[in-house]
C-alpha atoms as an extended CHARMM CRD file, in Angstrom:
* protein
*
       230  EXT
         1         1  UNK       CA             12.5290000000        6.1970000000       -1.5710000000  PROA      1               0.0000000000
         2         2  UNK       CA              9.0930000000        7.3010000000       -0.4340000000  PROA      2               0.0000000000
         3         3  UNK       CA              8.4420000000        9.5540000000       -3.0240000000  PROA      3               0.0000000000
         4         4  UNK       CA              5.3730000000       12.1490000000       -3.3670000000  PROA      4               0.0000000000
         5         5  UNK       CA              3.4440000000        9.4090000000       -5.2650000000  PROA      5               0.0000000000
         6         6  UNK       CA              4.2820000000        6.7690000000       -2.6800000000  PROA      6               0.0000000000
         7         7  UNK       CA              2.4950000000        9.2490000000        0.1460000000  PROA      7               0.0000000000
         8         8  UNK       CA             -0.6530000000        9.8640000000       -2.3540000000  PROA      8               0.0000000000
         9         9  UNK       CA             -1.0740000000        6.2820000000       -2.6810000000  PROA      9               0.0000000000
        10        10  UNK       CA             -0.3410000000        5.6420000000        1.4990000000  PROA      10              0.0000000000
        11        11  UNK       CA             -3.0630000000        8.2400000000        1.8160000000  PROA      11              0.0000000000
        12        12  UNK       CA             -5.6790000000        6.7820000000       -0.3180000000  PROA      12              0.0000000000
        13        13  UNK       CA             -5.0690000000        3.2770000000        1.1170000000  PROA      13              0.0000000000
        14        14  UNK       CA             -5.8750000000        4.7990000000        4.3140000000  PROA      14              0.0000000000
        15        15  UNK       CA             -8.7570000000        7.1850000000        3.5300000000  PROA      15              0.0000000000
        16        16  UNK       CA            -10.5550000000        3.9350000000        2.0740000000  PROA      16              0.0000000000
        17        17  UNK       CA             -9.4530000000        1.7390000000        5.1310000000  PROA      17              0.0000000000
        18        18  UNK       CA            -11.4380000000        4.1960000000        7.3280000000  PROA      18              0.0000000000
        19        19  UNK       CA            -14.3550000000        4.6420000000        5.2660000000  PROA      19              0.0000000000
        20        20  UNK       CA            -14.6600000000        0.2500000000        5.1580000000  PROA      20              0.0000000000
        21        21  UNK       CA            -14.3050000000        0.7720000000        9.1470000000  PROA      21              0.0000000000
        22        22  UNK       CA            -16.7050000000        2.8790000000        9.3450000000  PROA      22              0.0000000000
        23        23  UNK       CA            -19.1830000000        1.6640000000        7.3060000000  PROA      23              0.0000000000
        24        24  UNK       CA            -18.1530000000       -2.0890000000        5.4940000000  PROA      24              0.0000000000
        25        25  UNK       CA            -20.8330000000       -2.3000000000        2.9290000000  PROA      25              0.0000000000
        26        26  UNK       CA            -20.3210000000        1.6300000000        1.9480000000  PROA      26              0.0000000000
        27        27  UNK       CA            -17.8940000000        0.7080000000       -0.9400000000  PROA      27              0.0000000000
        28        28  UNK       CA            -15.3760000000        3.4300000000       -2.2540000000  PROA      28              0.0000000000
        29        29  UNK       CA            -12.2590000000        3.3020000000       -4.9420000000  PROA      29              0.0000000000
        30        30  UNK       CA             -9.8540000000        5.6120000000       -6.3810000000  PROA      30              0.0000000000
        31        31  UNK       CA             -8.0600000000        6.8820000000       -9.4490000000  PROA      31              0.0000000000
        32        32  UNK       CA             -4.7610000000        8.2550000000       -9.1870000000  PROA      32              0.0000000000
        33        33  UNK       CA             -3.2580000000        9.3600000000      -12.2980000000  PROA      33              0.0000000000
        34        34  UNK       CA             -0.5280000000       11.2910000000      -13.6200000000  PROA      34              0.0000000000
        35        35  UNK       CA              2.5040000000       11.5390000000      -16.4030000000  PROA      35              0.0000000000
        36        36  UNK       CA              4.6470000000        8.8250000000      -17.6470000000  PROA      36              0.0000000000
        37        37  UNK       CA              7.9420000000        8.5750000000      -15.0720000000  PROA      37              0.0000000000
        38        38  UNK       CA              6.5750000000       10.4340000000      -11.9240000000  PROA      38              0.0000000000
        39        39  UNK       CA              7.5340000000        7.2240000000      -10.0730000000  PROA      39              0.0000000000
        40        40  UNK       CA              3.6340000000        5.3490000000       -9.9580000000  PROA      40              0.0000000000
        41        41  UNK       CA              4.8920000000        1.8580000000      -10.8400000000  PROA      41              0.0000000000
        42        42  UNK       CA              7.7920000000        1.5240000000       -8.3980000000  PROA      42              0.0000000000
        43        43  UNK       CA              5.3820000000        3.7840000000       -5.6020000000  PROA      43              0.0000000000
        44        44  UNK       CA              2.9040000000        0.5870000000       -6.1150000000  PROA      44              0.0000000000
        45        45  UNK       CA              5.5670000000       -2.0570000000       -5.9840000000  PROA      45              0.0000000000
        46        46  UNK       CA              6.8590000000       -0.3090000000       -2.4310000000  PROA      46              0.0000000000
        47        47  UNK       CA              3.5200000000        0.0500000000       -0.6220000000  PROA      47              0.0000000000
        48        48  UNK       CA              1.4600000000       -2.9260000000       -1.9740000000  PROA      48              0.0000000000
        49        49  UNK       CA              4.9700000000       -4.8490000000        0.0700000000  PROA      49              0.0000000000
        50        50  UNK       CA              4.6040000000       -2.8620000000        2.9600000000  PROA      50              0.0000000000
        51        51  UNK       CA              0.7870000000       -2.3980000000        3.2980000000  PROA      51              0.0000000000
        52        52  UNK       CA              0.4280000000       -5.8930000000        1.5970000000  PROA      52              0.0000000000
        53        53  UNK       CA             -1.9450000000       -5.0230000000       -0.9820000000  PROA      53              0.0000000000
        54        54  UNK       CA             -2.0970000000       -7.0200000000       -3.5490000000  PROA      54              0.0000000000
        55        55  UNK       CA             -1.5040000000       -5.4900000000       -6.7320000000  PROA      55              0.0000000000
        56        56  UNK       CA             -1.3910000000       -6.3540000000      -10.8640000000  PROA      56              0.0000000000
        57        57  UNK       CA             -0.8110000000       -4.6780000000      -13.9110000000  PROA      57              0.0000000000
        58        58  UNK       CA             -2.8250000000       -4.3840000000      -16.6840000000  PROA      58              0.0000000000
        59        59  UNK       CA             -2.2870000000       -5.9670000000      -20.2510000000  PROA      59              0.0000000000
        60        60  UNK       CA             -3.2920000000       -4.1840000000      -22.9830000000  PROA      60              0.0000000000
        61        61  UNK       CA             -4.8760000000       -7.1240000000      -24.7260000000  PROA      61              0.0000000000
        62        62  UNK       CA             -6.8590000000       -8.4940000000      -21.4340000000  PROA      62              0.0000000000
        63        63  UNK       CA            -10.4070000000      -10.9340000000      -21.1700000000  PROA      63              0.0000000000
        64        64  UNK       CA            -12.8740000000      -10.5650000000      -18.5680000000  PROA      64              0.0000000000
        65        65  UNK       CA            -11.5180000000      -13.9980000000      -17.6100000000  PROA      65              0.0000000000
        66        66  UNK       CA             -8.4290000000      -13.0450000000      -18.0350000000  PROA      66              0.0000000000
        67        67  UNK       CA             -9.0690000000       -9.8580000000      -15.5730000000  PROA      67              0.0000000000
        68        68  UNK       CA            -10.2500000000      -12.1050000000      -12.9760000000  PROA      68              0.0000000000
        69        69  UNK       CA             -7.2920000000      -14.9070000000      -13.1310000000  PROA      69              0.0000000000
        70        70  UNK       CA             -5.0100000000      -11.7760000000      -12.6530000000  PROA      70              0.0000000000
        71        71  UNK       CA             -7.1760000000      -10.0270000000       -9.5670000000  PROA      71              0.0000000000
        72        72  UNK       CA             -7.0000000000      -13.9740000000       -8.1130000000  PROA      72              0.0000000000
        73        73  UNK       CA             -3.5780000000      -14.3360000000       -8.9150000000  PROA      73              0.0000000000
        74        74  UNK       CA             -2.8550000000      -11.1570000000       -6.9780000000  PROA      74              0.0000000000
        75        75  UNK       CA             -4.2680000000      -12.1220000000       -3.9720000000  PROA      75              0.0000000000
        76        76  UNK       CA             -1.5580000000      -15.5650000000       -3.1910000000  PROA      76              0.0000000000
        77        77  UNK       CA             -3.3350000000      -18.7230000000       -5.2540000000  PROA      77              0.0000000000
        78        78  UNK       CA             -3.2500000000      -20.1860000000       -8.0970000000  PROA      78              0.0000000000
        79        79  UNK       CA             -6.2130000000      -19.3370000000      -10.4790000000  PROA      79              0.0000000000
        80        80  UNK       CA             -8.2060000000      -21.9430000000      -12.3430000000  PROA      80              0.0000000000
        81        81  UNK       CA             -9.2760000000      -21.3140000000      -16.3240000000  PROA      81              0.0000000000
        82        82  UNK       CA            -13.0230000000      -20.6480000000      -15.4290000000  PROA      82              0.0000000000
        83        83  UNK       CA            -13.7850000000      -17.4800000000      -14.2380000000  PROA      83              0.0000000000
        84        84  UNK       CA            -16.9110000000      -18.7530000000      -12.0730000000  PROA      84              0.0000000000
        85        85  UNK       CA            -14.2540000000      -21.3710000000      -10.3290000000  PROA      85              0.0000000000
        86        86  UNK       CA            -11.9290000000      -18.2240000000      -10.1570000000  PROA      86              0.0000000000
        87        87  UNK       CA            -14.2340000000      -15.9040000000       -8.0800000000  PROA      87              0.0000000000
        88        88  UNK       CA            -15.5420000000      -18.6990000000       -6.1850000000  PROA      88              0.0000000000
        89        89  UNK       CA            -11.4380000000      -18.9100000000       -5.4660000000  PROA      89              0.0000000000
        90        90  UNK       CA            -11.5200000000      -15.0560000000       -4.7930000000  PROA      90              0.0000000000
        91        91  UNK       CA            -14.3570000000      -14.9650000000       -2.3270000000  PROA      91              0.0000000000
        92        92  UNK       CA            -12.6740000000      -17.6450000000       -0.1850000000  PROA      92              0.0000000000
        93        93  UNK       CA             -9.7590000000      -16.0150000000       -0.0510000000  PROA      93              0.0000000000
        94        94  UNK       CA            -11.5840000000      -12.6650000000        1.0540000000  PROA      94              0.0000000000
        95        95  UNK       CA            -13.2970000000      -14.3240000000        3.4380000000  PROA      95              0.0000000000
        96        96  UNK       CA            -10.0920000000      -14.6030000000        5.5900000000  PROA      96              0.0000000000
        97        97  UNK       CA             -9.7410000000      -10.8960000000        5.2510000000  PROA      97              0.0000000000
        98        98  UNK       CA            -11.1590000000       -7.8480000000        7.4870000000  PROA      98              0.0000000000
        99        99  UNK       CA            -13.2410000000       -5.9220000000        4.9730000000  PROA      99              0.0000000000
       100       100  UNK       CA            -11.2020000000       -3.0000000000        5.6370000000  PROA      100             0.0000000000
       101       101  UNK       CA             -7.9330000000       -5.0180000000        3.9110000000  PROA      101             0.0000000000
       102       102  UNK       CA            -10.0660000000       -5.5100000000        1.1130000000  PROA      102             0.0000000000
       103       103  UNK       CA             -8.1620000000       -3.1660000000       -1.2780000000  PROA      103             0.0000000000
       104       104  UNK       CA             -6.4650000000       -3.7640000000       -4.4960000000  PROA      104             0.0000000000
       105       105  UNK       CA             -4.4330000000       -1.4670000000       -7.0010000000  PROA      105             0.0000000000
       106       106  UNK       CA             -4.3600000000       -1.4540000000      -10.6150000000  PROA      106             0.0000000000
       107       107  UNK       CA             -1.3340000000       -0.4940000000      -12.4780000000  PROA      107             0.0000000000
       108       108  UNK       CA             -2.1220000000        0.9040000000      -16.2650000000  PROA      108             0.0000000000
       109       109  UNK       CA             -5.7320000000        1.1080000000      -15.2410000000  PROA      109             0.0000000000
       110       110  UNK       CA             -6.4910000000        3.4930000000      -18.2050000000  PROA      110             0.0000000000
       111       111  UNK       CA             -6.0780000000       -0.0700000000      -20.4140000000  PROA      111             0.0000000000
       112       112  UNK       CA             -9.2980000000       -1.7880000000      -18.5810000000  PROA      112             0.0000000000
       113       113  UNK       CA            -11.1360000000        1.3410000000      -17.8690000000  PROA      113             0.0000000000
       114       114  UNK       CA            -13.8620000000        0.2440000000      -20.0260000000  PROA      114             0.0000000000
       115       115  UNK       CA            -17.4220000000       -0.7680000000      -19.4660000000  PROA      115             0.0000000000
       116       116  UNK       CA            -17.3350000000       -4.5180000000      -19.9360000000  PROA      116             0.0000000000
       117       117  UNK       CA            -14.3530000000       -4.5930000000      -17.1660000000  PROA      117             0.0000000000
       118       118  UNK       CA            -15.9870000000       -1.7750000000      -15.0910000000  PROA      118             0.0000000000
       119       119  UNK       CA            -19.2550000000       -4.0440000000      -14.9600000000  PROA      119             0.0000000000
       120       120  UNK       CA            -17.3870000000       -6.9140000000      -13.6530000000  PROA      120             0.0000000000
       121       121  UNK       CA            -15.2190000000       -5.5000000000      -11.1000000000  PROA      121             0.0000000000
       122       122  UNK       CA            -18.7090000000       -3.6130000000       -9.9000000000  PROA      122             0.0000000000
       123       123  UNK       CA            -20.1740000000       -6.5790000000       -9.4060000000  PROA      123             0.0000000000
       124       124  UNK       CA            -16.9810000000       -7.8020000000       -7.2220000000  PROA      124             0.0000000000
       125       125  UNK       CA            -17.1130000000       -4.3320000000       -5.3610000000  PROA      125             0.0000000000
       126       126  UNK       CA            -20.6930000000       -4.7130000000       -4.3140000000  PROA      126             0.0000000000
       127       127  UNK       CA            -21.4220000000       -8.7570000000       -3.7010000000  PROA      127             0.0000000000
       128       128  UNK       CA            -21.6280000000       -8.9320000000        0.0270000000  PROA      128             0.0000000000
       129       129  UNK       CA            -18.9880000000      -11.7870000000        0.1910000000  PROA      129             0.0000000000
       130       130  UNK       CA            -16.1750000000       -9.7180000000       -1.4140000000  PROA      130             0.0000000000
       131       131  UNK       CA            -16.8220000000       -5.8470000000       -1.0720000000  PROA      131             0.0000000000
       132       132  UNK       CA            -13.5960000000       -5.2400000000       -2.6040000000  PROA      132             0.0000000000
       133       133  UNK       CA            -12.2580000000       -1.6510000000       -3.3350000000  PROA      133             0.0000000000
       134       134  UNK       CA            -10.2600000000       -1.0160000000       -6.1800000000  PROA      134             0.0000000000
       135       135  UNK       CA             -7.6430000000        1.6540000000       -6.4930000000  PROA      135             0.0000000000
       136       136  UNK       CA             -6.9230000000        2.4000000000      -10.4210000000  PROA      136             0.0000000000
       137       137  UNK       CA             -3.6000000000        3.9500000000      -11.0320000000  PROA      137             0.0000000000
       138       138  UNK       CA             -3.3420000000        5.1130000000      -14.3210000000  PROA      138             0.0000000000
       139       139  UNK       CA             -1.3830000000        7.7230000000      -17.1030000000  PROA      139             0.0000000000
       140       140  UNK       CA             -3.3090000000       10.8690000000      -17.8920000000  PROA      140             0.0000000000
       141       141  UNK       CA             -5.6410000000        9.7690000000      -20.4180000000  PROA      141             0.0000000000
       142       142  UNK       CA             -7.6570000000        8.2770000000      -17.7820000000  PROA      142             0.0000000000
       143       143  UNK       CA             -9.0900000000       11.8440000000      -16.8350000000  PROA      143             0.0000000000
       144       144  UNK       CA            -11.1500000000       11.7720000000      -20.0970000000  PROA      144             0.0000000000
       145       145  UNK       CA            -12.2840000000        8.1890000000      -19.8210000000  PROA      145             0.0000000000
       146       146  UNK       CA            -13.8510000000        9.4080000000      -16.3420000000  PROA      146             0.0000000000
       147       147  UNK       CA            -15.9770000000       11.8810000000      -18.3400000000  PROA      147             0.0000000000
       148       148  UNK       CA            -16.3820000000        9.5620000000      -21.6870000000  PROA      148             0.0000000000
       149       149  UNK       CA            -16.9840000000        6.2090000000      -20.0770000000  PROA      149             0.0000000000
       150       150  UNK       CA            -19.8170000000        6.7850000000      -17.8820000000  PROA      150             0.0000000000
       151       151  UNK       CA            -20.6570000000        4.1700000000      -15.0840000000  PROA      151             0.0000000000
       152       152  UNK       CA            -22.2160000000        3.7720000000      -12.0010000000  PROA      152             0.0000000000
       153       153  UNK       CA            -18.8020000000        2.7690000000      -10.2700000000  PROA      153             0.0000000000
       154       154  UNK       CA            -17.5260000000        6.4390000000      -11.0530000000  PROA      154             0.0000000000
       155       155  UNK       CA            -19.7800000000        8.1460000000       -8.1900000000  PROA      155             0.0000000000
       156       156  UNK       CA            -18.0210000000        5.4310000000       -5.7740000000  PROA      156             0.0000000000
       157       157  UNK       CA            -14.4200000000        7.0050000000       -6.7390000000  PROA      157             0.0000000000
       158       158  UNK       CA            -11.8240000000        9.3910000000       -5.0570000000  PROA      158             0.0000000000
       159       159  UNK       CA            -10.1780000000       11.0340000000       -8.1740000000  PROA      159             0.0000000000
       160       160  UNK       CA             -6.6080000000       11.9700000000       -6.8240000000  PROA      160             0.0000000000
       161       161  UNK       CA             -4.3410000000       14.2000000000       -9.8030000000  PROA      161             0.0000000000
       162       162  UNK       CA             -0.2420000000       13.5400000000       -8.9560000000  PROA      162             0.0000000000
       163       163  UNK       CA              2.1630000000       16.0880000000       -9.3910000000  PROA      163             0.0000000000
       164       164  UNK       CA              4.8110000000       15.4420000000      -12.0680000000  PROA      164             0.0000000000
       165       165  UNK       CA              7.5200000000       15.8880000000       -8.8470000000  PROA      165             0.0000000000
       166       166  UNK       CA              7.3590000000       17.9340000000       -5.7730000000  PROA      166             0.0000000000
       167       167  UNK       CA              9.8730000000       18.9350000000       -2.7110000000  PROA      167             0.0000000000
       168       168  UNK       CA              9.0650000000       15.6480000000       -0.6410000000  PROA      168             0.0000000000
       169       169  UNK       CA             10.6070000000       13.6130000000       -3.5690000000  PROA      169             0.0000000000
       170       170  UNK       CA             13.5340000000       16.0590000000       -3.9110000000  PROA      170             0.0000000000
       171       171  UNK       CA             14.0160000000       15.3850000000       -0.4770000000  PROA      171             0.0000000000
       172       172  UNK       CA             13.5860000000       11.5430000000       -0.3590000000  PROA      172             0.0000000000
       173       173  UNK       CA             16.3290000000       11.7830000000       -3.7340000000  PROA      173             0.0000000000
       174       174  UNK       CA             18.6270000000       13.6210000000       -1.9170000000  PROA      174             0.0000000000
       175       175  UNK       CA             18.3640000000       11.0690000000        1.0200000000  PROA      175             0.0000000000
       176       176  UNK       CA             18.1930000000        8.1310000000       -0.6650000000  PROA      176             0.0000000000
       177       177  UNK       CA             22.4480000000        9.2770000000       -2.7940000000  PROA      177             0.0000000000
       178       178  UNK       CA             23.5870000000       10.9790000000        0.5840000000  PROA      178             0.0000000000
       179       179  UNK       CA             23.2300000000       14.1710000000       -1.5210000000  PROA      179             0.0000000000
       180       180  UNK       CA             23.3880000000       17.8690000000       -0.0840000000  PROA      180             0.0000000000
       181       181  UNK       CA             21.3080000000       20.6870000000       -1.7960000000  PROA      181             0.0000000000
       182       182  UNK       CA             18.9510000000       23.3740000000       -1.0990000000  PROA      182             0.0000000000
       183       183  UNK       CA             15.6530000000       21.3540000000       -1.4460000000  PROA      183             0.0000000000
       184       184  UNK       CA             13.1920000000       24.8860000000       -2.4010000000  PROA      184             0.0000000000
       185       185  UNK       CA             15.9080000000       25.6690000000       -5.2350000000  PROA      185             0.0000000000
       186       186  UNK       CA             15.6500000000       22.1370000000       -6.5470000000  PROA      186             0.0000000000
       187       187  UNK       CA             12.3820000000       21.8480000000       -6.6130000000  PROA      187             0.0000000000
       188       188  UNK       CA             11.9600000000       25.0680000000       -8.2240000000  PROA      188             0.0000000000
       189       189  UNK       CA             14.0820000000       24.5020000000      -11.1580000000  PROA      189             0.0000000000
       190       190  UNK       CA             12.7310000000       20.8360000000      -11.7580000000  PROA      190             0.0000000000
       191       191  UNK       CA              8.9270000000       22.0410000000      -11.9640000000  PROA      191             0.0000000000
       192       192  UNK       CA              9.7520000000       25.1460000000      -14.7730000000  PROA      192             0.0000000000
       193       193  UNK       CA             11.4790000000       22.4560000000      -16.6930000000  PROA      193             0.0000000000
       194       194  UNK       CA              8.8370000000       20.0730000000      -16.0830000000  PROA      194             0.0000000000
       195       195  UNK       CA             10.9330000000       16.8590000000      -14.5730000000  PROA      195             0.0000000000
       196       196  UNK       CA              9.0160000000       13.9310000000      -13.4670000000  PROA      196             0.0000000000
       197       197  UNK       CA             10.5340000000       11.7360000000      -10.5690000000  PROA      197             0.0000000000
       198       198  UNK       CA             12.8680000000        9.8950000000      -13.0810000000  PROA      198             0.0000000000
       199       199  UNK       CA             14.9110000000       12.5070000000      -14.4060000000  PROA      199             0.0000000000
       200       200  UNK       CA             15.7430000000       13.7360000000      -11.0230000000  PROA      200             0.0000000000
       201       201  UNK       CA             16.4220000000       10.1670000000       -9.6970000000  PROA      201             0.0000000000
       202       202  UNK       CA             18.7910000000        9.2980000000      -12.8030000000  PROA      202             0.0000000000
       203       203  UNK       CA             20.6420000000       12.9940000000      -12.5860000000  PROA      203             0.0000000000
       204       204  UNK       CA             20.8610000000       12.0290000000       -8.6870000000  PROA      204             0.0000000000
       205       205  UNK       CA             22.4210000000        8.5980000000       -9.5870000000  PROA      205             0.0000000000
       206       206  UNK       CA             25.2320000000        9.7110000000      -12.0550000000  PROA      206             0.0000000000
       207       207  UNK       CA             26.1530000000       12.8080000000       -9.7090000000  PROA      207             0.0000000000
       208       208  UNK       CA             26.3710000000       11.1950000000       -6.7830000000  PROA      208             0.0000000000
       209       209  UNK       CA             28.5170000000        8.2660000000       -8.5470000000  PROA      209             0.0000000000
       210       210  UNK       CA             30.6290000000       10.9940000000       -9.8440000000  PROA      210             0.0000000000
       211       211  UNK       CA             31.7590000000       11.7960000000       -6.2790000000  PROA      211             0.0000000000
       212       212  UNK       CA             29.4510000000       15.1190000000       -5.8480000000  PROA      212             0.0000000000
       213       213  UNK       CA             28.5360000000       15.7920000000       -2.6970000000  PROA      213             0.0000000000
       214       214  UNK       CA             26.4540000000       19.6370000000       -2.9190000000  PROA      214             0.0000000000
       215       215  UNK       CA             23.7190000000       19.9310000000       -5.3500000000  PROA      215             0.0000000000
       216       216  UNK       CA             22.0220000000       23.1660000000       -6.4910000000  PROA      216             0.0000000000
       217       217  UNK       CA             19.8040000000       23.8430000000       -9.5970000000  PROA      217             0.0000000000
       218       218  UNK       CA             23.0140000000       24.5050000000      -12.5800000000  PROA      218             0.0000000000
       219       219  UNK       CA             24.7860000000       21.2820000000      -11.2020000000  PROA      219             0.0000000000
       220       220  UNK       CA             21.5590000000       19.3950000000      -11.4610000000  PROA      220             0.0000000000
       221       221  UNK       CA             20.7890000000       21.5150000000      -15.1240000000  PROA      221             0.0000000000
       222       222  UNK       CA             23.8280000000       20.0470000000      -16.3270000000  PROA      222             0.0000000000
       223       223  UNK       CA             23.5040000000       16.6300000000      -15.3540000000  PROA      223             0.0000000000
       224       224  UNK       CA             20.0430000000       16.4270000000      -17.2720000000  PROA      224             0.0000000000
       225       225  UNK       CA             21.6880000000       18.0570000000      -20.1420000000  PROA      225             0.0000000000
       226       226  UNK       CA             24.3530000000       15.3280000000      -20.1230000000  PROA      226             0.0000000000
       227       227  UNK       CA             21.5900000000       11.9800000000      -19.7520000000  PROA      227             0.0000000000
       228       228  UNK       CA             19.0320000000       13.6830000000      -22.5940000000  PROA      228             0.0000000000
       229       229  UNK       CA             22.3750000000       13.1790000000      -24.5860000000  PROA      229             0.0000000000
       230       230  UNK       CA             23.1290000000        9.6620000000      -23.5860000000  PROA      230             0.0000000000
């Protein structure tokens, strides 16, 4: 299901693909943040597969050497226990690697978005043998850790906001469970009851199991009402 956060993330990958084309040693990253169950984790899973871009997600108890093990882990090997060995192992494996593909995501980013890790990946970002871009996908309370945490890396970043749910994931819903349904309507009535890309995919689920075929906004009001109560 390519959902609205699946084409945010397609378009960032791309917009920094360019800008390495253009200009390789002109390093740029990105934050893209939003609420809890607008679809971020499972838009990650489907376009790191598809664009191959390696991707991890962040612990909440995490090391610098444990941060680099997981960025080299990410990228196909097998990481050692010393973090010089480890972006020694990184570097080699960049090397094979146009510096355009040089992108990585970060699920849960707001967890490492801290100046110790910030310092390191930095350094990764701007040593000429791995000028690797970092896109940090993260909940809201990253937009105050932009302000709070200040760092050098932040003038380097695109800072993309995502939409709890808008009418291209309606659409790709309605797709994905054969569903009928005015797509306007349905988008109208999730965003006044502020549904996230979850809610509509569950409610989608259980109706369309259920043998409905033609959606509109009290069908769909009475589905939620039905899972809140599960």
């Amino acid at each position: 299901m390519k959902t609205h956060v699946y084409l945010t993330l397609k378009r960032c990958i791309e917009a920094i693909q360019n800008m390495k084309k253009e200009r390789p040693d002109g390093i740029v990253h990105a934050v893209v943040y939003g609420d809890w169950g607008c679809g971020k984790t499972k838009a990650i899973q489907q376009i790191s597969k598809e664009y191959k871009i390696p991707c991890f997600k962040a612990e909440r108890e995490l090391t610098l050497s444990k941060l680099i093990r997981k960025i080299v882990r990410a990228w196909g090997t097998e990481a050692g226990f010393h973090k010089d060995q480890n972006i020694d192992l990184l570097i080699a494996l960049l090397s094979r690697r146009a510096v355009y593909e040089r992108i990585m995501i970060i699920d849960e980013a707001q967890r490492i978005y801290k100046k110790a890790f910030l310092d390191e990946l930095k350094d990764l970002a701007e040593d000429e043998e791995c000028l690797l871009s970092f896109i940090f996908v993260a909940d809201q309370t990253i937009k105050n850790l932009l302000t709070e945490v200040y760092h050098s890396l932040n003038k380097r970043i695109l800072v993309l906001p995502l939409e709890r749910i808008n009418k291209v994931t309606i659409e790709s819903a309605l797709k994905k469970y054969d569903l009928q349904g005015d797509v306007e309507e349905l988008t109208k009535f999730a965003k006044e009851n502020g549904l996230v890309t979850l809610d509509v995919d569950n409610a989608f689920f259980f109706l369309a199991k259920a043998g409905i075929k033609e959606l509109n906004s009290e069908i769909l009001k009475k589905a939620i009402e039905q899972i809140k109560r599960i």
